[in-house]
C-alpha beads as a LAMMPS data file, in Angstrom:
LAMMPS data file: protein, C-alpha beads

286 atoms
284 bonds

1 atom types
1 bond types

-500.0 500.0 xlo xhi
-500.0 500.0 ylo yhi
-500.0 500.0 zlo zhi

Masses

1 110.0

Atoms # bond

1 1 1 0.728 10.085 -3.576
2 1 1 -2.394 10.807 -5.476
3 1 1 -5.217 8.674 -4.383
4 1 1 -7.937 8.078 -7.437
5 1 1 -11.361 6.240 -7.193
6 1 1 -13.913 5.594 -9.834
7 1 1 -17.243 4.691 -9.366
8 1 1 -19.348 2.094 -11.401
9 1 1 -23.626 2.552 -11.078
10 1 1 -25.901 -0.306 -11.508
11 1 1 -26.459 -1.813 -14.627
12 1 1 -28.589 -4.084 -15.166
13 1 1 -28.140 -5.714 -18.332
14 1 1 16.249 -2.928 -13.881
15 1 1 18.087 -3.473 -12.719
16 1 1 19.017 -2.483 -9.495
17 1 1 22.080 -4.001 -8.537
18 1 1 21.803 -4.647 -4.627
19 1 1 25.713 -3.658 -3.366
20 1 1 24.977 -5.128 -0.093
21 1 1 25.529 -8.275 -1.749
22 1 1 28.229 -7.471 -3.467
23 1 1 30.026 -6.264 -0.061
24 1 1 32.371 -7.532 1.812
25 1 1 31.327 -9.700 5.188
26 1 1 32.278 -6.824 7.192
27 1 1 31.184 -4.423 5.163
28 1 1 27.602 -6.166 5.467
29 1 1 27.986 -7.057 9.249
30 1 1 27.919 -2.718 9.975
31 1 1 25.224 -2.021 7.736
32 1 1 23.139 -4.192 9.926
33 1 1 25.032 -3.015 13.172
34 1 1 23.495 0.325 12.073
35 1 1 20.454 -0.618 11.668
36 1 1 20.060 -2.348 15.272
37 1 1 21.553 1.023 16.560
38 1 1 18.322 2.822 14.739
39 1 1 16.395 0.368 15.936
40 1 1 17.183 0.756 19.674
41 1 1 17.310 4.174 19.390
42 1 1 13.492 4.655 18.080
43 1 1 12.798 2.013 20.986
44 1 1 14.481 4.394 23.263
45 1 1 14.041 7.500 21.755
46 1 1 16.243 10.242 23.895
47 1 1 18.167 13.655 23.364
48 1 1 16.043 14.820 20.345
49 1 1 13.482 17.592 19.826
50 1 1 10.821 15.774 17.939
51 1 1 11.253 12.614 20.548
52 1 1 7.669 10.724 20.116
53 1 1 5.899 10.236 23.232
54 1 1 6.358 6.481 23.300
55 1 1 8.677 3.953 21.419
56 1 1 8.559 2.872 17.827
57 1 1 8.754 -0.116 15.743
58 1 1 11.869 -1.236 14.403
59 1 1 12.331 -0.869 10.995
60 1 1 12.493 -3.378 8.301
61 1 1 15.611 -3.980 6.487
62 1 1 14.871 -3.921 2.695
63 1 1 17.587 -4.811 0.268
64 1 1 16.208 -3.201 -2.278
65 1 1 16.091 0.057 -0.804
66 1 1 20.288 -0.023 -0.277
67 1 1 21.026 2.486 -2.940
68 1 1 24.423 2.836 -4.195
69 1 1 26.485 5.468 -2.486
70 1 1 25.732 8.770 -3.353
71 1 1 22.828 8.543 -5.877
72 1 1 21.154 11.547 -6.469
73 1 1 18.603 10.508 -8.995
74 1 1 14.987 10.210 -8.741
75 1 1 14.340 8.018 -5.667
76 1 1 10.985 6.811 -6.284
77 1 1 11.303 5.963 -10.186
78 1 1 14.405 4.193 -8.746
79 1 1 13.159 2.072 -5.723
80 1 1 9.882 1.487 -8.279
81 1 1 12.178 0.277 -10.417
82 1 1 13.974 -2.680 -7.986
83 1 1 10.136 -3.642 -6.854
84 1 1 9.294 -0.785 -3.981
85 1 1 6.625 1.178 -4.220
86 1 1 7.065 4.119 -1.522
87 1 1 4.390 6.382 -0.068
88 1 1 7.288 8.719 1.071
89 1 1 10.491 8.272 1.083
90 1 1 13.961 10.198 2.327
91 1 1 17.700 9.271 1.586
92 1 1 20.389 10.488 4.372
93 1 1 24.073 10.349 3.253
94 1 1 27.008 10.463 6.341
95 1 1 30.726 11.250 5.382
96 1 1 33.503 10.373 7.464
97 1 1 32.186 7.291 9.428
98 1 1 34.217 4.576 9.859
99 1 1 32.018 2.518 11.298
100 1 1 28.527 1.796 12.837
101 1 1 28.948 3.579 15.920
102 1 1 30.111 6.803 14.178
103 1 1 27.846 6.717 11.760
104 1 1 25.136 6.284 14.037
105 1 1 26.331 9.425 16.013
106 1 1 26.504 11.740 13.128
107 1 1 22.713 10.550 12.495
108 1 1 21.558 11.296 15.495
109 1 1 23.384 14.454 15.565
110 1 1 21.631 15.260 12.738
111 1 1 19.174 13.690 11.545
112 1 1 17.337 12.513 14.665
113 1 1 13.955 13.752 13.848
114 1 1 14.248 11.527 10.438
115 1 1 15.395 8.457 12.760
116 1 1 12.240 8.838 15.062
117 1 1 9.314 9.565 11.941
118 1 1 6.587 7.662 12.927
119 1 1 5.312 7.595 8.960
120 1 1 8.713 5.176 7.931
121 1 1 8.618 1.579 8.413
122 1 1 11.400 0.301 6.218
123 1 1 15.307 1.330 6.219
124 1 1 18.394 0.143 3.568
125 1 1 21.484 0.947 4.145
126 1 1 24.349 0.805 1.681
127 1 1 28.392 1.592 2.711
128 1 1 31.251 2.579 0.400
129 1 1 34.411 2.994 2.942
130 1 1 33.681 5.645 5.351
131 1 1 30.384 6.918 3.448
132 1 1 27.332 5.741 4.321
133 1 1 23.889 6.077 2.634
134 1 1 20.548 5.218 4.595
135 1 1 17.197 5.200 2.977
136 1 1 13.883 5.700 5.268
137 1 1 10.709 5.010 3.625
138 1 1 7.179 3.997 3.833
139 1 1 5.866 1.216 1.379
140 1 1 2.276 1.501 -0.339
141 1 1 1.138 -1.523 1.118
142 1 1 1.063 -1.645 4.188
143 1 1 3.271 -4.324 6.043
144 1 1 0.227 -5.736 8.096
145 1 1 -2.409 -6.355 5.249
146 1 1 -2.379 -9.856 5.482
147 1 1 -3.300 -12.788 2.813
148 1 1 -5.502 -12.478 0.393
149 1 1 -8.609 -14.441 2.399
150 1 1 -7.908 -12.155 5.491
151 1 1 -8.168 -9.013 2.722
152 1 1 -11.440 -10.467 1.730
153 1 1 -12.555 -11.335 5.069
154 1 1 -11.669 -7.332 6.005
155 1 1 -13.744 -6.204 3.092
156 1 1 -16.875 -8.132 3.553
157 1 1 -17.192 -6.854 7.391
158 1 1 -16.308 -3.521 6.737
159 1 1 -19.028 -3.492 4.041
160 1 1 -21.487 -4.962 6.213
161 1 1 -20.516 -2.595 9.468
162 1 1 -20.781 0.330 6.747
163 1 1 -24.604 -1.264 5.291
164 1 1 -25.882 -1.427 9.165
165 1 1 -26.027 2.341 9.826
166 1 1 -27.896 4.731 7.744
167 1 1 -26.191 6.819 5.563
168 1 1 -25.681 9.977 3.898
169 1 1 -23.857 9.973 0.264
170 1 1 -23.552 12.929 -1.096
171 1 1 -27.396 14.666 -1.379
172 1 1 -28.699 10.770 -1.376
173 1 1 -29.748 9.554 1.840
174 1 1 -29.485 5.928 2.471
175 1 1 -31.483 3.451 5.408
176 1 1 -29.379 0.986 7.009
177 1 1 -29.398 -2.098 4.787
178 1 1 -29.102 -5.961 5.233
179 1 1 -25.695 -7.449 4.939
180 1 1 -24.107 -8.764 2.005
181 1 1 -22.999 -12.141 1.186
182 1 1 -19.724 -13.526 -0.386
183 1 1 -20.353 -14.270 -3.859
184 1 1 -17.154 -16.416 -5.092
185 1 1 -17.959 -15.459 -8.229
186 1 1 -17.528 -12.054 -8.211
187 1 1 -14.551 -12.670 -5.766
188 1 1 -13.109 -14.018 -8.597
189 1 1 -14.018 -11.527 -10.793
190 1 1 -12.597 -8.698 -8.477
191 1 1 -9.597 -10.662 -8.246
192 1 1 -8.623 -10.914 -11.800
193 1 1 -9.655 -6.672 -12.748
194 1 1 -7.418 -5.860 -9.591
195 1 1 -4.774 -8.015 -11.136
196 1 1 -5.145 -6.834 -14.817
197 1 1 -4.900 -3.359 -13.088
198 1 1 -1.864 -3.713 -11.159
199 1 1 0.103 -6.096 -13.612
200 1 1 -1.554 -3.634 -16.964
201 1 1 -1.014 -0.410 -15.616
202 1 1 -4.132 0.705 -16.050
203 1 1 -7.112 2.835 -13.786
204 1 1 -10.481 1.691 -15.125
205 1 1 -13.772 0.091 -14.974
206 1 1 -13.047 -1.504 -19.136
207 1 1 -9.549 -3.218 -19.547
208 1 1 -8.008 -2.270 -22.817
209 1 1 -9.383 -5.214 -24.845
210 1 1 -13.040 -3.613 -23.929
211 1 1 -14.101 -6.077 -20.839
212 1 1 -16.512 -4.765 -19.032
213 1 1 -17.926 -5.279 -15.500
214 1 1 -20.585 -7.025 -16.620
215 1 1 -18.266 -8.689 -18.957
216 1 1 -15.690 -9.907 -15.708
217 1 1 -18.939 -11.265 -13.560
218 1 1 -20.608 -12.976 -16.242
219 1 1 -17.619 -14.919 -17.511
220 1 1 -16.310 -15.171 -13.868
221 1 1 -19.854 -17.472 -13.732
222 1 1 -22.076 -15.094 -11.732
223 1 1 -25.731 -15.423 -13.203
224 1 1 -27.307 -12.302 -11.424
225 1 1 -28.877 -9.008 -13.473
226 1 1 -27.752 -6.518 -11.555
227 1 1 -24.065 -5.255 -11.361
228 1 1 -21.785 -3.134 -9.454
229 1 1 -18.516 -2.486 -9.225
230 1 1 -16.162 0.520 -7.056
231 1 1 -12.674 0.498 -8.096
232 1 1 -9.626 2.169 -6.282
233 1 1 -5.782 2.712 -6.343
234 1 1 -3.162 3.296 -3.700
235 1 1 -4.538 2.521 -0.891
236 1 1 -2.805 0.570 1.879
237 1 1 -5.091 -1.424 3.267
238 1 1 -8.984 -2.722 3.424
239 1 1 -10.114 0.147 6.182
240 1 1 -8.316 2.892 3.727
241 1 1 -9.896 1.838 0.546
242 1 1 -13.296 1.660 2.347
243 1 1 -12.697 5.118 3.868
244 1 1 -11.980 6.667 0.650
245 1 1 -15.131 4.975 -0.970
246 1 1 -17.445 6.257 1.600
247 1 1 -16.262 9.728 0.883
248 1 1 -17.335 9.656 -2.447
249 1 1 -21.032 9.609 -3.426
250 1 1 -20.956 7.618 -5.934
251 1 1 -18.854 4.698 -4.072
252 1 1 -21.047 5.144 -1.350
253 1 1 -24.355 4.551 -3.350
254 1 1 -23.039 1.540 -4.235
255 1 1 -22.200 0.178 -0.779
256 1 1 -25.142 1.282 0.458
257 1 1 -27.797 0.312 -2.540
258 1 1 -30.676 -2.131 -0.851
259 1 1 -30.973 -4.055 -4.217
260 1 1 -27.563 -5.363 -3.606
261 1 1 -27.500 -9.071 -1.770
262 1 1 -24.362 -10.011 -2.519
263 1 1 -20.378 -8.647 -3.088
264 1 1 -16.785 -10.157 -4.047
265 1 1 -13.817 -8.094 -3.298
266 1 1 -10.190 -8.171 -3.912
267 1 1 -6.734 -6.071 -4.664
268 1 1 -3.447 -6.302 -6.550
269 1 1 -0.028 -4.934 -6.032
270 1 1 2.353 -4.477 -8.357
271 1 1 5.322 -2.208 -7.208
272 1 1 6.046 -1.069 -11.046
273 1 1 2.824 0.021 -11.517
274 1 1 1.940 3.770 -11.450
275 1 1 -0.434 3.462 -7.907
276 1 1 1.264 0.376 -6.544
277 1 1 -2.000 -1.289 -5.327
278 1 1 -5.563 -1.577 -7.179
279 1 1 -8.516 -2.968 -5.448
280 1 1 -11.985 -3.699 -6.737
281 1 1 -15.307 -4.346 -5.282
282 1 1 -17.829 -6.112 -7.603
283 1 1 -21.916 -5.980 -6.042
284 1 1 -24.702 -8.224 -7.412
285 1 1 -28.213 -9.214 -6.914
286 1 1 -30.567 -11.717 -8.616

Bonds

1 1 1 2
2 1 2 3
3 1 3 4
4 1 4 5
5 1 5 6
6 1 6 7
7 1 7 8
8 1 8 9
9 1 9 10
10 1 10 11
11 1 11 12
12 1 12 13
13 1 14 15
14 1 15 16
15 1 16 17
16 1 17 18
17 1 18 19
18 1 19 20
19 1 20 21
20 1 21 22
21 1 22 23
22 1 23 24
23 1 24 25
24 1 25 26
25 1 26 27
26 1 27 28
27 1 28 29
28 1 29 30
29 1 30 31
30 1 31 32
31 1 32 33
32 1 33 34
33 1 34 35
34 1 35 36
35 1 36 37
36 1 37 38
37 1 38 39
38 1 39 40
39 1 40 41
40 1 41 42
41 1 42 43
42 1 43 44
43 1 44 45
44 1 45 46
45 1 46 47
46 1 47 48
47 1 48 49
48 1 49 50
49 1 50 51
50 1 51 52
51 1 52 53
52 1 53 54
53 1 54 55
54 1 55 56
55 1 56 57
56 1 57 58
57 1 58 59
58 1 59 60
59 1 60 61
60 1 61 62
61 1 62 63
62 1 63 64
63 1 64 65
64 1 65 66
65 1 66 67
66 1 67 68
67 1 68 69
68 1 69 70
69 1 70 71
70 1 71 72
71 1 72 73
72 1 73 74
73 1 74 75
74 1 75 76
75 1 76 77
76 1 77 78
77 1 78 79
78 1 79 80
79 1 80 81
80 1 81 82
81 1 82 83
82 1 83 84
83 1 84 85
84 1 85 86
85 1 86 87
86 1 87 88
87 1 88 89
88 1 89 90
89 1 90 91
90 1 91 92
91 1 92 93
92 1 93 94
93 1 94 95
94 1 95 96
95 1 96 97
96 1 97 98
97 1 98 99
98 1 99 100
99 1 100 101
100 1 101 102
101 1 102 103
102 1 103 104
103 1 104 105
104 1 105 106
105 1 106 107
106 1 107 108
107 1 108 109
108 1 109 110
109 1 110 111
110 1 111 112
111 1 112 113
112 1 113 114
113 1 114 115
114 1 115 116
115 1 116 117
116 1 117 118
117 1 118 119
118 1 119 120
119 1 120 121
120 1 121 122
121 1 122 123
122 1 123 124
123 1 124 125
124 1 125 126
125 1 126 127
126 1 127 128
127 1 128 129
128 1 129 130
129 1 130 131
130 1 131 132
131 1 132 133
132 1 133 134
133 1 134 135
134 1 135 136
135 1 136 137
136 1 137 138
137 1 138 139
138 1 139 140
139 1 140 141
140 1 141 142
141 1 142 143
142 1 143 144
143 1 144 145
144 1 145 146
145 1 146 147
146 1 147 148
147 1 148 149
148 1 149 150
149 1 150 151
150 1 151 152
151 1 152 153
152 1 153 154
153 1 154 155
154 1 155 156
155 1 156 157
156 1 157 158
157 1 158 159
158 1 159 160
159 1 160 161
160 1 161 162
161 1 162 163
162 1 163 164
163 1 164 165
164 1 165 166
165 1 166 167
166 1 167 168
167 1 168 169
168 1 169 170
169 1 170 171
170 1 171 172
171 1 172 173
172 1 173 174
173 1 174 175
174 1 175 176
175 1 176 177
176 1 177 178
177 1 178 179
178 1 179 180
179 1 180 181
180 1 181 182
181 1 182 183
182 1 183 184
183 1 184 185
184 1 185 186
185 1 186 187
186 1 187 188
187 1 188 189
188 1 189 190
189 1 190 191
190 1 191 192
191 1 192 193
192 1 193 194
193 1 194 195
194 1 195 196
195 1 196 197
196 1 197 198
197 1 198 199
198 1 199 200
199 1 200 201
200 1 201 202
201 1 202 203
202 1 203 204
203 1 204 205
204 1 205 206
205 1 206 207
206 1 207 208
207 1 208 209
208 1 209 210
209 1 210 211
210 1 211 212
211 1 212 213
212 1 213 214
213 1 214 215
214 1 215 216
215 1 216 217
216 1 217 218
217 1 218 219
218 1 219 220
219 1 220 221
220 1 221 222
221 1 222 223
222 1 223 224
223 1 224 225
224 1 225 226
225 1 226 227
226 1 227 228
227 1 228 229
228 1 229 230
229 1 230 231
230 1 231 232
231 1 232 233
232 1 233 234
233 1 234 235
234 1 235 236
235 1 236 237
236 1 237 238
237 1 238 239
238 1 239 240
239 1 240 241
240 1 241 242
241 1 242 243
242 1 243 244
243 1 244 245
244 1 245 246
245 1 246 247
246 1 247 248
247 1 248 249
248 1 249 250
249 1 250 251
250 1 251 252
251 1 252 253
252 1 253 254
253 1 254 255
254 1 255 256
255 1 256 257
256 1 257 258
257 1 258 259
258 1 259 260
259 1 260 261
260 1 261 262
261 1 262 263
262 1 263 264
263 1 264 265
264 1 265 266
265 1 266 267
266 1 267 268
267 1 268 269
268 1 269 270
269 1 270 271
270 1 271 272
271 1 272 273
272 1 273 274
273 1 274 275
274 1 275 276
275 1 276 277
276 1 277 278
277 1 278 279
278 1 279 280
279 1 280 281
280 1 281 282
281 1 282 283
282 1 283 284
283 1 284 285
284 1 285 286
């Protein structure tokens, strides 16, 4: 997926009908028999030529990504569609299984490297008499980001631990500079542009009505002149957003600017949305 940042300098001023739950009791009892087979198997990884060095997590079983038996469409639109927004993603069909334990041989038979990909972290698996269709993928967000305050929390260090070593960004160079503060104002701010993003479908610094940054922090009750804001999409996590923003100049000037005291910081997911996660981080100073 296509990872996209924009940079803000200072101004002053569907169905998807689930057939798991339509299936019978024992229909639904060897879908998760399969998936504890999986499971054990990435915990005990053997007899394959792309066998990881040590064992795996279990995958999570997702409901919505049990596709009906033998779709062939667009797998993405599709699993954006039921409310999963995948990084990657890979569909296995098995013919001729009658039950868990076959259709766990035939998959390790032949699909085995699939099984043990370090890069999925969520399974579904749908069953239509002896055929059997498995889903892999790896969601956008990532499974460990935690509440919104930890999110914030993450931010505001990572900010700090990137403003106490000098810096290059781009040709600019940069001394280290004091740590910011949590302004609850721009929080709040951040909070609702990352929202309007991810709920809007929309990548930029002026929502469609014409609100700016300024705009946000003002009405958000901030009372400082001076205004920043980096924006970014798709991103996982705090730590992947941050890395991505300290790769590009412009971002980085921003995290790095001296004149900035203070910062509020926040993202949004919405798995319809083109980029799945937008997160924004608002700077101000007196």
């Amino acid at each position: 997926m296509r990872r996209t940042f924009l940079a803000f300098r200072i101004t002053s001023l569907c169905l998807l009908t689930c057939l798991p739950g339509l299936a019978s009791p024992a229909h639904a009892s060897a879908e998760r028999d399969l998936v504890e087979a999986i499971n054990d198997y990435r915990a005990h990884p053997r007899g394959c030529d792309r066998r990881p060095a040590q064992r795996l997590s279990p995958l999570a079983l997702k409901s919505n990504l049990a596709l009906p038996v033998g779709y062939g469409g667009g797998l993405r639109d599709r699993l954006k569609a039921s409310g999963y927004q995948a990084v990657m993603v890979r569909s296995i069909r098995v013919v001729g299984a009658q039950d868990a334990d076959e259709a766990f041989d035939k998959l390790q038979d032949n699909y085995c490297g699939a099984l043990l990909d370090t890069q999925f972290a969520d399974i579904g698996v749908s069953r239509s008499r002896s055929e059997w269709q498995v889903v892999l993928a790896q969601p956008v967000l990532d499974s460990q980001i935690g509440d919104t305050r930890n999110v914030s929390k993450a931010l505001l260090a990572q900010v700090n631990a990137a403003r106490a070593k000098p810096r290059l960004c781009g040709r600019q160079r940069f001394a280290a500079a004091r740590p910011l503060t949590w302004n609850a104002a721009l929080g709040a701010a951040a909070q609702g542009h990352s929202k309007a993003m991810a709920y809007g479908n929309y990548f930029a610094h002026q929502d469609p009505d014409g609100v700016t940054t300024y705009d946000r922090a003002k009405a958000a009750g901030f009372r400082g002149r001076q205004i920043g804001e980096n924006i970014a999409a798709g991103q996982g996590s705090p730590s992947k957003a941050m890395t991505g923003w300290l790769a590009s100049p412009g971002h980085c000037a921003n995290l790095m600017n001296p004149m900035f005291t203070q910062v509020g910081a926040a993202y949004a997911a919405d798995a319809r949305s083109d980029k799945g996660v937008y997160w924004t981080m608002m700077f101000g100073a007196p």
